[in-house]
Structures are given as C-alpha cells and as structure tokens.
N, C-alpha and C positions, 0 to 999 in steps of 0.2 A: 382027896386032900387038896389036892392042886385047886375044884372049883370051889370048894368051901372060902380056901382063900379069897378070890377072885371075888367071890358072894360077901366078905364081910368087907373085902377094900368097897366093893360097890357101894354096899351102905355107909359105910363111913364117908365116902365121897357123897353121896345124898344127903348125909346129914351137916357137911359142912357148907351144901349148896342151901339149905334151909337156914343153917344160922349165917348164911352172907345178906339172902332174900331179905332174911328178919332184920338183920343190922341196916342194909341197904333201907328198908322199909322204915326205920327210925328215924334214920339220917334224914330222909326224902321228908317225912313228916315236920322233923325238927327244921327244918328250911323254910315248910312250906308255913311252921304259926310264927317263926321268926318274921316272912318277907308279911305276912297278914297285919303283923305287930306293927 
C-alpha cells in the first residue's frame, strides 16, 4: 500500500515536471518569434 502510494505521487510528480517542461517550452518559444518579430 505504502509503495503503491509513493509510485503514484512519483508520477504525478513526472507528469507535472512535463507540463512545466512543455509550458516552459511555449513561453521560450513565444519570446524567441516575439524578439525575431
């Protein structure tokens, strides 16, 4: 019980490092056709 827990906070921590990556990843882009503009 105890690692199931552990195992499902971990992915849920994984998948919130992906939608930071992917947001980060927007952001960076959206700068980089703004400073091109």
């Amino acid at each position: 019980m105890h690692f199931a827990r552990l195992y499902i906070n971990y992915i849920r921590i994984k998948d919130i490092n992906i939608m930071t990556m992917a947001v980060m990843d927007i952001i960076s882009g959206y700068f980089i056709y703004i400073t091109k503009k």
